[in-house]
Backbone as a printed PyTorch tensor [residue, N CA C, xyz], in Angstrom:
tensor([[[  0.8450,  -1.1750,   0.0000],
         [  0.0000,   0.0000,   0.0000],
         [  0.8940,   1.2440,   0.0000]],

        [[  0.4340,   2.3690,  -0.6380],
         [  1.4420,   3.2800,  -1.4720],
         [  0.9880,   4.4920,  -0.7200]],

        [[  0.9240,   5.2960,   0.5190],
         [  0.9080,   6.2150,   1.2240],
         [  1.3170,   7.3850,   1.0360]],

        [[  0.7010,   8.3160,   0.4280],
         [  1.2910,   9.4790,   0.1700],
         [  1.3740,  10.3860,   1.6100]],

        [[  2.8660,  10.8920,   1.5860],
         [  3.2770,  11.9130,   2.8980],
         [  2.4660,  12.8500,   3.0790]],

        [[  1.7610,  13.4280,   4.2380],
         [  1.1720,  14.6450,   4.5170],
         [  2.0450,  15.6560,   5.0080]],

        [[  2.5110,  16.6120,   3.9600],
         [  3.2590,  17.9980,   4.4650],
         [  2.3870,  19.1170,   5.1110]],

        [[  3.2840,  19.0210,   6.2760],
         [  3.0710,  19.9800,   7.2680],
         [  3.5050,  21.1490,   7.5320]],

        [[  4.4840,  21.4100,   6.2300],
         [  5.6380,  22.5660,   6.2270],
         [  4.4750,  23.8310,   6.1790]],

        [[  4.4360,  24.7030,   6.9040],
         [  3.5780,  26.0870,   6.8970],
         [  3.8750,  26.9140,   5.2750]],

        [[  4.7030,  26.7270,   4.6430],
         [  5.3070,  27.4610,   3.3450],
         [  4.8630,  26.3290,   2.2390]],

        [[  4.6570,  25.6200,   2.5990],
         [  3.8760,  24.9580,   1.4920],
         [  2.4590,  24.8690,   1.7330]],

        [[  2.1880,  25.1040,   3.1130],
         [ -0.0260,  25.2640,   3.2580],
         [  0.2600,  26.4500,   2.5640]],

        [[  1.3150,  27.5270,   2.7340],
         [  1.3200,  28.9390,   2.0340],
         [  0.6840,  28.5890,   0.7280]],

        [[  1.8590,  28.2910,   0.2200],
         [  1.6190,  28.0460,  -1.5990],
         [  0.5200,  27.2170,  -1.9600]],

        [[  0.1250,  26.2390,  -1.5280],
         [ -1.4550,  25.8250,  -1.7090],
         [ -2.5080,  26.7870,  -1.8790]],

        [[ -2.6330,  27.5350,  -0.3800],
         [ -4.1560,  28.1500,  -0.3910],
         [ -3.5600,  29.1190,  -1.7180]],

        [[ -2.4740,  29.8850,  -1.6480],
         [ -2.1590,  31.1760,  -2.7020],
         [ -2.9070,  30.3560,  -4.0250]],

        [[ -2.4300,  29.3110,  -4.3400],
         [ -2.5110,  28.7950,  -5.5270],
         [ -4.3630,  27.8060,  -5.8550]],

        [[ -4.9730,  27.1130,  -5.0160],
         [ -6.1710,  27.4180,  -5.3320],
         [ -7.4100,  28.0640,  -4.4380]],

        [[ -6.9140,  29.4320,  -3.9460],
         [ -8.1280,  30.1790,  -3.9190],
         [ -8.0020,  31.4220,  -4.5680]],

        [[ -9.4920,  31.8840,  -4.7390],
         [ -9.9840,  32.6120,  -5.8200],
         [ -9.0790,  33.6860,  -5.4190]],

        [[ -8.7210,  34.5580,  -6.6530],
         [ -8.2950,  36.1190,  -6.7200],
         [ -9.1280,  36.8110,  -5.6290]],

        [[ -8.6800,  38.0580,  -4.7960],
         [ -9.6840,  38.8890,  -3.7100],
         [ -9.9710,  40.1170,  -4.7910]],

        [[-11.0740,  40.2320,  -4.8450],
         [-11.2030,  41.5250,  -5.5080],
         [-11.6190,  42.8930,  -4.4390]],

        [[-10.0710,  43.4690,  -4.0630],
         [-10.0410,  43.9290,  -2.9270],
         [-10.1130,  45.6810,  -3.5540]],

        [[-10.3870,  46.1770,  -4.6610],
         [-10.6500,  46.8150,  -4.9370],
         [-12.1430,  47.0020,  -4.9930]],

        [[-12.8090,  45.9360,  -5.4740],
         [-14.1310,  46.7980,  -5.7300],
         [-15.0140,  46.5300,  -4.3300]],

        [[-14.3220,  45.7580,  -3.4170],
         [-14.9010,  45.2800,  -1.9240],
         [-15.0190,  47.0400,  -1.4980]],

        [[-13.9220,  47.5770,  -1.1670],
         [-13.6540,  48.8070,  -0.8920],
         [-14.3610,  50.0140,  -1.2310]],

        [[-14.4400,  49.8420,  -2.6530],
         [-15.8430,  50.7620,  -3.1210],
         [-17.2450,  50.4820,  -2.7120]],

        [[-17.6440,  49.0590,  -2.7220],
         [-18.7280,  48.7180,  -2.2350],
         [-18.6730,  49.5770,  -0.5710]],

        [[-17.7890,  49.1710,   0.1850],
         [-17.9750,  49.4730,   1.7200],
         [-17.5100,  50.7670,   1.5820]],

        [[-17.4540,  51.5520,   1.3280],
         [-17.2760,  53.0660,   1.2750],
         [-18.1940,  53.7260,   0.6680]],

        [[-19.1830,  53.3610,  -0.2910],
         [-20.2720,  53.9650,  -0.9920],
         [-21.8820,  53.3940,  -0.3300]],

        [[-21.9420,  52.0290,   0.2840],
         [-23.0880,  51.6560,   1.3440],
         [-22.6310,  52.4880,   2.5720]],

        [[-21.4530,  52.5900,   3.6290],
         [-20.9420,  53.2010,   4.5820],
         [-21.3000,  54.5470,   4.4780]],

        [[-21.3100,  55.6240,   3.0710],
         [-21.3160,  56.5470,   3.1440],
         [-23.0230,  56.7370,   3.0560]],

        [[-23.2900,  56.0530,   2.3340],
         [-25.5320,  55.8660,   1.9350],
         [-25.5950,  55.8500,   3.3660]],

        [[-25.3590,  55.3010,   4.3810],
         [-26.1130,  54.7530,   5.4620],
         [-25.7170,  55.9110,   6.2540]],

        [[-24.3920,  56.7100,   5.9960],
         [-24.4820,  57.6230,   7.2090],
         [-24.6430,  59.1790,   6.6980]],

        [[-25.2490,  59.4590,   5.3100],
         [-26.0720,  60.3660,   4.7340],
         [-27.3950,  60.1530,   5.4820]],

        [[-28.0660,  59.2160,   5.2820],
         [-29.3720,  58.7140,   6.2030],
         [-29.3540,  59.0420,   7.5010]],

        [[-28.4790,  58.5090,   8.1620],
         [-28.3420,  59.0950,   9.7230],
         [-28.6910,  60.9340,   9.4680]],

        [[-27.0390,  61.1950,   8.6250],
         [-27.5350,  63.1120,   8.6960],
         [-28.7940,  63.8270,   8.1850]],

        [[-29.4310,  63.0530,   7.3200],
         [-30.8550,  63.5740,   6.5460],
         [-31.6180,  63.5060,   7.6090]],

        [[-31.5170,  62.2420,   8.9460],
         [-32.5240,  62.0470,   9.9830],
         [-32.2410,  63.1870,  10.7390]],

        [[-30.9360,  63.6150,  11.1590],
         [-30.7840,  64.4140,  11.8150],
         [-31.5710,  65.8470,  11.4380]],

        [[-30.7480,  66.3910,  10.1160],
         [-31.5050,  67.7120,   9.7540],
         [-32.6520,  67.4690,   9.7400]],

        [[-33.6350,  66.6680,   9.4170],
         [-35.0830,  66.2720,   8.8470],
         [-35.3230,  66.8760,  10.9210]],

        [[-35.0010,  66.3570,  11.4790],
         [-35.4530,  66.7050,  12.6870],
         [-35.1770,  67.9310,  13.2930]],

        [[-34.2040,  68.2260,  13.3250],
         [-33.9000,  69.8420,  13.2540],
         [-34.5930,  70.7290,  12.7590]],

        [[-34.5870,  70.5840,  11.5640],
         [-35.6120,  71.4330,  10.8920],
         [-36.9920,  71.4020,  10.6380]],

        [[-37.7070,  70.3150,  10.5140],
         [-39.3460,  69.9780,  10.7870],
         [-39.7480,  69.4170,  12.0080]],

        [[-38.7820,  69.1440,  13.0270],
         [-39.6790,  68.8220,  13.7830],
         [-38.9950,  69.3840,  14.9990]],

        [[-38.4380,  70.7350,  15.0130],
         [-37.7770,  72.0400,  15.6480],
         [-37.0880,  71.0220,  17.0450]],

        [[-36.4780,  70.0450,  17.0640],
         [-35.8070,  69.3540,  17.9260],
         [-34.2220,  70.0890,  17.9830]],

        [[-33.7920,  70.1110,  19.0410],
         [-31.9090,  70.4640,  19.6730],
         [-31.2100,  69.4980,  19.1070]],

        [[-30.1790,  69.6860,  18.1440],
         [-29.1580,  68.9610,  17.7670],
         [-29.2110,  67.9790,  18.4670]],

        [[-28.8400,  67.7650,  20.0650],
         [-28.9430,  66.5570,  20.3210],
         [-29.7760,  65.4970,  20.5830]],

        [[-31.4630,  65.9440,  20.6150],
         [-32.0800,  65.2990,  20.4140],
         [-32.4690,  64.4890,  18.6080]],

        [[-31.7800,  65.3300,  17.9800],
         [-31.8670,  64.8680,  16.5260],
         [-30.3630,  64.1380,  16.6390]],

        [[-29.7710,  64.1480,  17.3110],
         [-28.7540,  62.9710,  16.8430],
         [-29.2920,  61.5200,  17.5020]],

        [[-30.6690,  61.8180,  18.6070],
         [-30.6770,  60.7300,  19.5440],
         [-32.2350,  59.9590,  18.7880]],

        [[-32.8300,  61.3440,  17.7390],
         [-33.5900,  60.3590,  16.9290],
         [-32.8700,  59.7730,  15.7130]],

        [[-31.9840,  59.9730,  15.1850],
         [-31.1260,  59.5920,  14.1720],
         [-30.8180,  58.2230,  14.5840]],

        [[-30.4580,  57.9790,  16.0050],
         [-29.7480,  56.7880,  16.0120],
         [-30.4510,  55.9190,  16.5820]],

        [[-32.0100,  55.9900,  17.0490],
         [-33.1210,  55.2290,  17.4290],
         [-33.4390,  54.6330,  16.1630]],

        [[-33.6770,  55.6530,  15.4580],
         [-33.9940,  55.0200,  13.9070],
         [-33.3170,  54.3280,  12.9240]],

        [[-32.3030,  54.6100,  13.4830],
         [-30.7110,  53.8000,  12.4690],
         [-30.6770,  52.2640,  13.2990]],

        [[-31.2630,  52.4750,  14.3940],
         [-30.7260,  51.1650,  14.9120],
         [-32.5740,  50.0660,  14.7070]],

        [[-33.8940,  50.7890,  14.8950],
         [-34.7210,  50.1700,  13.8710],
         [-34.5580,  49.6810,  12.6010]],

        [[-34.0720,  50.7080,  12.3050],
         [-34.1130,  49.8070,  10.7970],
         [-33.6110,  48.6810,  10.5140]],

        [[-31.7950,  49.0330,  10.9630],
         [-31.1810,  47.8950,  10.8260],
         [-32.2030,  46.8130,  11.3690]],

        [[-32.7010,  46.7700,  12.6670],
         [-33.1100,  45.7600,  13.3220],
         [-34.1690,  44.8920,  12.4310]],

        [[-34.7070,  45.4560,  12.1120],
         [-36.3780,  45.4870,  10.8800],
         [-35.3240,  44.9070,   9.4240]],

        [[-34.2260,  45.3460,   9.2030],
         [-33.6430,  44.5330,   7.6400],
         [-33.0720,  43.0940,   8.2990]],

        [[-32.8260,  43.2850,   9.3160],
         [-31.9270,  42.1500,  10.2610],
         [-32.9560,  41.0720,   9.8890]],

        [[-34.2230,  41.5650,  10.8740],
         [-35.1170,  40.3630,  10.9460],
         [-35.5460,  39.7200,   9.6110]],

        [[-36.1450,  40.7580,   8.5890],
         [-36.5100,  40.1930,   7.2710],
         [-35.0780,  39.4550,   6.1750]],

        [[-34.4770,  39.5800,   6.7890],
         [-33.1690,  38.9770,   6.1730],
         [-32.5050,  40.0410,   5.1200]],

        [[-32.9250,  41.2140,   4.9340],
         [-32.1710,  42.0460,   3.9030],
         [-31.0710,  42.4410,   4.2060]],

        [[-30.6360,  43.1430,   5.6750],
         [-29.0560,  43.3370,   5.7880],
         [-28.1670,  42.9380,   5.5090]],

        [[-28.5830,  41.4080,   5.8490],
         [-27.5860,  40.2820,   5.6440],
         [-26.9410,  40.0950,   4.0090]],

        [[-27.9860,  40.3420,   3.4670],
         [-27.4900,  40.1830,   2.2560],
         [-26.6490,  41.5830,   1.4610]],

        [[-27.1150,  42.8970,   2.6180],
         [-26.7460,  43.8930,   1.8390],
         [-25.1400,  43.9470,   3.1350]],

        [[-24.8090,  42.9060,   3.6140],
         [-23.7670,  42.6860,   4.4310],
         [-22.7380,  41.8410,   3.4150]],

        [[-23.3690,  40.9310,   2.6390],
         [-22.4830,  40.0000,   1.8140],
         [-22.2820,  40.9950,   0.7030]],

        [[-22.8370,  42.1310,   0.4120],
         [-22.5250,  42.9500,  -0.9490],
         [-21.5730,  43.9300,  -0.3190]],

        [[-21.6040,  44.3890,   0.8520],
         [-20.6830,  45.6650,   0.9940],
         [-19.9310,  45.5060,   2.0340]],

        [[-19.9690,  44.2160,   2.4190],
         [-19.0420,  43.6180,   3.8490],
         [-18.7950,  44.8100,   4.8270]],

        [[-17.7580,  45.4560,   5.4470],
         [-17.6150,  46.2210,   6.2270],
         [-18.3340,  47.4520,   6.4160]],

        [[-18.1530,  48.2220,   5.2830],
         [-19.8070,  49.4110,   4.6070],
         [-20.5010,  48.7930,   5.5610]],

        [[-21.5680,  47.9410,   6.0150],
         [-22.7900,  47.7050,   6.4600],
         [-22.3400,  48.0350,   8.2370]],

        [[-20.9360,  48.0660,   8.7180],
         [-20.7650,  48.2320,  10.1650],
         [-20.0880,  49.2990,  10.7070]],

        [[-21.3000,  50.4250,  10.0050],
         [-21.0100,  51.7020,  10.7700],
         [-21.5010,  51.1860,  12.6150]],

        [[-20.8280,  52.2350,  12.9840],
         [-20.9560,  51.1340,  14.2750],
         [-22.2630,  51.3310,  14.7440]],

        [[-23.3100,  51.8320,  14.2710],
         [-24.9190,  51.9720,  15.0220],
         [-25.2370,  50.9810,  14.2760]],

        [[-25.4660,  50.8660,  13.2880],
         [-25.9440,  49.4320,  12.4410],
         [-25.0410,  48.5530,  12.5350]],

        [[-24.2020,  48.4210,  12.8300],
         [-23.0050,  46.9860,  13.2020],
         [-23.6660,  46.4530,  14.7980]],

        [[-23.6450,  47.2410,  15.5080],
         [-24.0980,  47.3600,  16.8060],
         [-25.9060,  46.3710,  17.0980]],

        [[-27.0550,  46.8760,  16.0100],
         [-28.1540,  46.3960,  16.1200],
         [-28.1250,  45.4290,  15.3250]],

        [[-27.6770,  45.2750,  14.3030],
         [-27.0310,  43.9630,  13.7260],
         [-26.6390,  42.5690,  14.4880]],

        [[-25.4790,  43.3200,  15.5450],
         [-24.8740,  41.9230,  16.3060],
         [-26.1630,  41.5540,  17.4650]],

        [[-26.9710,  42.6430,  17.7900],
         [-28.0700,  42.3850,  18.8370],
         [-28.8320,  41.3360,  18.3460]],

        [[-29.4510,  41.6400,  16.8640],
         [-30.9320,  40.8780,  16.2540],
         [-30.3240,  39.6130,  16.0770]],

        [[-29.1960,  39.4230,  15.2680],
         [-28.9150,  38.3120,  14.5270],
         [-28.7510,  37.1430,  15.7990]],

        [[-28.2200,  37.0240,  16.5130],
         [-28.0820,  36.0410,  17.2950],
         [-29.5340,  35.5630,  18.0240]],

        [[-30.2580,  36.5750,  18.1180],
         [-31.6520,  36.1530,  18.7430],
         [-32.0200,  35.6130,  18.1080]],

        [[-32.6180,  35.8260,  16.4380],
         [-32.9740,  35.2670,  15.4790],
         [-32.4910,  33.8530,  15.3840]],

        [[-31.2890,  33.4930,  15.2040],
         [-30.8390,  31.8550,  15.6260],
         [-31.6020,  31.4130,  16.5380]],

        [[-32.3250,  32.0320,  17.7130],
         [-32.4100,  30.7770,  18.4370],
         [-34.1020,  31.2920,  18.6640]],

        [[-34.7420,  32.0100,  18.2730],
         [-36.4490,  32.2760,  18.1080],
         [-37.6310,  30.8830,  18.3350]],

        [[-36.7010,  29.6350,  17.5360],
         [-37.7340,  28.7320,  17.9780],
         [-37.7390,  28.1550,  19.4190]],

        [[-36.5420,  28.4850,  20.0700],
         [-36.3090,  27.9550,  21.7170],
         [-37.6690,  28.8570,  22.4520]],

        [[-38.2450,  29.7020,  21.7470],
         [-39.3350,  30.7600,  22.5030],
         [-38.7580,  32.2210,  22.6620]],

        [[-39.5780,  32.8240,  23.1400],
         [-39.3120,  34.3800,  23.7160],
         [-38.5550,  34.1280,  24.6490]],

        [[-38.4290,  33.8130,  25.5330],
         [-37.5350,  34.2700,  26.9490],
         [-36.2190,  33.2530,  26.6360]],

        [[-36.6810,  31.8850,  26.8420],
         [-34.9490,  31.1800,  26.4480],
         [-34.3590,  31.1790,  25.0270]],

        [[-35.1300,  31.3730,  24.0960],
         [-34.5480,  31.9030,  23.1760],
         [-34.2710,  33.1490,  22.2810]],

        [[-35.5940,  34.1280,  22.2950],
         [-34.9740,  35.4220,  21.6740],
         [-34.4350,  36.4020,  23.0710]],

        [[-35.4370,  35.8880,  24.0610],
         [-34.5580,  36.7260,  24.9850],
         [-33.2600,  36.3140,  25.9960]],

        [[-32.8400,  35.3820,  25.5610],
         [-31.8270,  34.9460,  26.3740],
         [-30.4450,  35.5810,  25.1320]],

        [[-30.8150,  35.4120,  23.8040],
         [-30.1140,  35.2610,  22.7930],
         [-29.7320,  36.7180,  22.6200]],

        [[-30.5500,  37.3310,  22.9820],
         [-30.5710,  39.1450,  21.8580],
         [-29.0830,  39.4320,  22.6910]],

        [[-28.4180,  39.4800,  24.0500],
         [-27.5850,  40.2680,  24.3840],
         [-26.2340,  39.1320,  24.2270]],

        [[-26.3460,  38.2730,  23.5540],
         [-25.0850,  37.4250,  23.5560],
         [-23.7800,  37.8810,  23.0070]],

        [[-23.8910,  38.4280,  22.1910],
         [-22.7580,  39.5110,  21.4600],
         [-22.5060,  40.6510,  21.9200]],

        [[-23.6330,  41.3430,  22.0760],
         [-23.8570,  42.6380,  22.6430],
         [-23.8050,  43.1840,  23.9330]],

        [[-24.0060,  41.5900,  24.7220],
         [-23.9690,  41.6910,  26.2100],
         [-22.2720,  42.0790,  26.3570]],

        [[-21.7000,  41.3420,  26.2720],
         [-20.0750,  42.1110,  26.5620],
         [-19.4540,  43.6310,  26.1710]],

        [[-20.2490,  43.8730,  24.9480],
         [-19.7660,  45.1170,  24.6620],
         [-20.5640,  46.2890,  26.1740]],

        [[-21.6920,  45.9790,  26.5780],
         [-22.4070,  46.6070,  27.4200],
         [-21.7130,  46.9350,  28.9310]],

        [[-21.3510,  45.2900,  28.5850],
         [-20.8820,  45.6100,  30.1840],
         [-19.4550,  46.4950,  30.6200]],

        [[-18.6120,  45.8760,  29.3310],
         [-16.8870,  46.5400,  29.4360],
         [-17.5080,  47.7050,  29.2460]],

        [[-17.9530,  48.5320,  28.2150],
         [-18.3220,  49.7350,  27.9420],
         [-18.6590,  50.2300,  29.7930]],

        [[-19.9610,  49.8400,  30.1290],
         [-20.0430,  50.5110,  31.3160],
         [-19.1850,  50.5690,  32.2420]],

        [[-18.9860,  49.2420,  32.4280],
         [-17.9230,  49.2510,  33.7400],
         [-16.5160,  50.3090,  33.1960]],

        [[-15.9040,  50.1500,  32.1540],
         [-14.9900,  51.2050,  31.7430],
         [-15.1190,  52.8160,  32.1640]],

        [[-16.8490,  53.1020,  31.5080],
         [-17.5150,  54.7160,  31.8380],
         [-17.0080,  55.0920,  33.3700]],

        [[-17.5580,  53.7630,  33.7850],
         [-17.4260,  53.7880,  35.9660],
         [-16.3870,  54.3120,  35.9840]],

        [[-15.5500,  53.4170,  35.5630],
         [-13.6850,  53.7590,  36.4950],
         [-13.0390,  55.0710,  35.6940]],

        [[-13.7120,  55.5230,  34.7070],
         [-13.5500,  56.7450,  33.9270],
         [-13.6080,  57.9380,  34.5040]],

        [[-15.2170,  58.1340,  35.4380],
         [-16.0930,  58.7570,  35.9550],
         [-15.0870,  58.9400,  37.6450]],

        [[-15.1380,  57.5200,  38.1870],
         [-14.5730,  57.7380,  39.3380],
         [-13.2060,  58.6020,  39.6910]],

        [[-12.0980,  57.8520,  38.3680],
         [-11.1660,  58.6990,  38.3460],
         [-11.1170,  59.6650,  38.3980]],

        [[-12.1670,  60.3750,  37.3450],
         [-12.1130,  61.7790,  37.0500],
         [-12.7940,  62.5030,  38.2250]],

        [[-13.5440,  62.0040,  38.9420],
         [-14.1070,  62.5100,  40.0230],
         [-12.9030,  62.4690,  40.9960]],

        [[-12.1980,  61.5290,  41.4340],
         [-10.8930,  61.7050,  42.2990],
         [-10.0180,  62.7770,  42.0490]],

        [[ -9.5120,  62.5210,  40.4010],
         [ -8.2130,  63.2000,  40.7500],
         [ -8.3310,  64.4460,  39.4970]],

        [[ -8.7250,  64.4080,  38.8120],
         [ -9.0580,  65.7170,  38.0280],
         [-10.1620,  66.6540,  38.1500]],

        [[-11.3640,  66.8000,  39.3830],
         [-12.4360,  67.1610,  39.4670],
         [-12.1320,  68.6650,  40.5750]],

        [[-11.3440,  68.9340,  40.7480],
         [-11.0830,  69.5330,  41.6300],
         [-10.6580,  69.3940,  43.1520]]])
């Protein structure tokens, strides 16, 4: 019986994958995610002025409806499955971080929807999102405290 050797040399897995996987077309990826990236955060600013100006709201309440609504939507393309696909067309483009953000929330719930509401969409929705929540806060804390210690007067 005639056993062919399995090479393990890392410079030859090199030259394999180089040699059969597809060309990256890392040019037009780039245009894609820079021209959806830029659509999606024209939308944010149209929400903003649109509120500013018709619906006589303070800048910062129009940035805080801008990003209620940026993060619906996503949530609403999430569920019907359209992001996803407008995620495989413009890869990074789609994760401005308010829609990257409601993105990582929906999608994981959605996996697990038939376990039910509570053990599955609601156990599921903060699985990704739950860590960013917590470092984020707990970070704000020791931010806050510091600055209250030693730079606050």
């Amino acid at each position: 019986m005639n056993k062919q050797r399995v090479h393990t040399n890392p410079e030859h897995y090199a030259r394999l994958t180089e040699r059969f996987s597809p060309p990256s077309k890392l040019g037009m990826g780039i245009l894609r995610a820079f021209w959806v990236g830029g659509v999606i955060c024209m939308l944010g600013q149209f929400i903003m002025d649109a509120g500013s100006r018709w619906l006589h709201l303070s800048s910062r309440d129009a940035g805080t409806l801008a990003s209620v609504t940026l993060v619906f939507l996503t949530a609403l393309l999430t569920g019907i499955g359209v992001f996803d696909k407008l995620g495989q067309y413009a890869g990074a483009g789609t994760f401005v971080p308010i829609t990257g953000f409601a993105n990582a929330m929906v999608s994981p719930a959605l996996e697990f929807r038939r376990e039910g509401l509570v053990l599955g969409l609601g156990a599921k929705l903060f699985t990704i999102a739950g860590p960013v929540l917590v470092y984020g806060i707990s970070a704000s804390v020791v931010v806050g405290v510091v600055y209250a210690l030693f730079l606050h007067g």
